[in-house]
N, C-alpha and C positions, 0 to 999 in steps of 0.2 A: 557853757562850761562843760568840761570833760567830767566822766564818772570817776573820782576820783577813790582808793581805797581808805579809809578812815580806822583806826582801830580805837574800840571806847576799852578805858580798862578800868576794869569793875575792882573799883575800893569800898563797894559793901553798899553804897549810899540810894535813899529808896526811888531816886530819880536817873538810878543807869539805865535801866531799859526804856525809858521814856526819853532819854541824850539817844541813844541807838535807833530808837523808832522816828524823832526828830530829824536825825541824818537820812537813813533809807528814805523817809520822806521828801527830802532834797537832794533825791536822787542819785548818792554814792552808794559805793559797794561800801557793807560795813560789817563788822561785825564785835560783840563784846568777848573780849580777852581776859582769862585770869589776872591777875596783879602779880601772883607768884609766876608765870610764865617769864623761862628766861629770854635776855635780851638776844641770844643767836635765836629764836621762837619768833621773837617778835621780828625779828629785821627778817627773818624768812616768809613769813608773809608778808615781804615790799609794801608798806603802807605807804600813803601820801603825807600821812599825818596821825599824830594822837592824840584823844582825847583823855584827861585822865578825868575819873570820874568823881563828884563829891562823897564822903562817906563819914561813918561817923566817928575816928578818932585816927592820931596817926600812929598808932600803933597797930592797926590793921592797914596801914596801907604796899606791904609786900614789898614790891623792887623798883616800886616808882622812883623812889630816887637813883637807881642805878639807872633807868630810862633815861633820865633829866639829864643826867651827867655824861652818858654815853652815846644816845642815841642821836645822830644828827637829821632831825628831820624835825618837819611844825609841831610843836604841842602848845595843846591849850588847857588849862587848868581851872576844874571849875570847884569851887567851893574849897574843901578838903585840896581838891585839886592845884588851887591856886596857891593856897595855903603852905603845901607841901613844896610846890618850888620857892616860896619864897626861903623855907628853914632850910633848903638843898644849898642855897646860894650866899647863906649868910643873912636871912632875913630874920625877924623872930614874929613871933602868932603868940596869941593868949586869947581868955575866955573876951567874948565882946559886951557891951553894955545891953544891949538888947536883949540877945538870947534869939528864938524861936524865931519862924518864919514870919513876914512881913514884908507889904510893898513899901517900897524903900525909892525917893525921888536922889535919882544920880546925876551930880554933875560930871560932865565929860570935859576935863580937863587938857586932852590933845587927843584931838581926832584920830590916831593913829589908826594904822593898818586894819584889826580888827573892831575899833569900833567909826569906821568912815559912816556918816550917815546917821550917828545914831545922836548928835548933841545936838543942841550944846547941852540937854537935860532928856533923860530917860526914865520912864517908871520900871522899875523891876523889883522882883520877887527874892528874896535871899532871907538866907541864914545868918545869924551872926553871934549863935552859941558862941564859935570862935571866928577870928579874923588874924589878919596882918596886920601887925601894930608898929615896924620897922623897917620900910622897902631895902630890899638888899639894895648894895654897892655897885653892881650891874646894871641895875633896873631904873627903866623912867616909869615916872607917875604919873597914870593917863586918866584914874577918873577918882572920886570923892563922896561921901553922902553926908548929912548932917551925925549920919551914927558909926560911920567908918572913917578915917582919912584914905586907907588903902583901900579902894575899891577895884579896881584895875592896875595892872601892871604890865612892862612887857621889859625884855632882855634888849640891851644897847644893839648887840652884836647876833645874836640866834634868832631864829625864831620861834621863843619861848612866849608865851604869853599866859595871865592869870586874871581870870575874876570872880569875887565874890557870891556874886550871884547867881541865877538859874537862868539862862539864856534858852533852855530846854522846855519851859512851864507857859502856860497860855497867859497867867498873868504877867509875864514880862513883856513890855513891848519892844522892836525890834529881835527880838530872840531869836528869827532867825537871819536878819542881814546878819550879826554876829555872826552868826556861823556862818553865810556865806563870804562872809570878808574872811574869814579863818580857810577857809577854802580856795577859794583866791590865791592866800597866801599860799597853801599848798600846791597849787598850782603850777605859782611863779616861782617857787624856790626849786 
């Protein structure tokens, strides 16, 4: 695969730099961006693709949703991240039953693009202070856990993508085919 440019954008959450050091580890150009940087900022540095990053509420997360809405190119939404497109699209989020961090057994309910390889079941790492409780209108349902229904999601038509979890953290397995299937993506689009 080609080095492809990646932009992580920092919504505050204490797993950005460790999504950035995960990428340059997989050998793209990368680097992390404000949240407040505008969108002519961001499409000048041509990326291949965005990362948005998880963080801890959405009221600190700046202009993500004008990225989501305007920017055509791969994003992938992690935690916070995922979170946020779904309310972008019509989706809705509230506090989860769990809370706090925990490995979390995931079913993968369609293989889809960024998660090829990774089912039919995954152990990962996540948060679930808060979740996606209502997949938007747009969106198929690609995976599930006994403590979320919305674990994964992805856009019918974009190449939008979201998941709950830390695909970034040693305790996730697969965490990085994720990202290299998201790469891919970026890639091929």
């Amino acid at each position: 695969m080609k080095e492809l440019k990646i932009l992580v954008i920092n919504n505050y959450g204490q797993f950005c730099h460790l999504i950035h050091r995960t990428v340059r580890d997989l050998d793209m150009d990368t680097k992390i961006v404000d949240n407040t940087t505008s969108v002519e900022d961001i499409l000048d540095e041509e990326p291949d693709g965005i990362i948005l990053s998880g963080g801890p509420s959405m009221e600190r997360v700046g202009l993500c949703e004008e990225y989501v809405e305007s920017i055509d190119i791969p994003i992938l939404g992690i935690c916070l991240g995922h979170q946020l497109i779904a309310q972008t699209f019509g989706g809705h989020t509230s506090a989860g039953k769990l809370g706090g961090y925990a490995a979390i057994d995931v079913e993968v309910i369609e293989e889809d693009d960024i998660l090829k390889g990774l089912g039919p079941r995954t152990s990962v790492w996540a948060s679930h202070a808060d979740e996606v409780t209502v997949l938007p209108d747009e969106f198929i349902h690609l995976a599930r856990s006994d403590v979320c229904e919305i674990e994964a999601m992805r856009h019918e038509e974009r190449p939008i993508y979201g998941v709950q979890w830390h695909p970034e953290v040693a305790h996730t397995d697969k965490g990085e085919e994720l990202f290299m299937n998201f790469f891919k993506v970026c890639e091929d689009y």
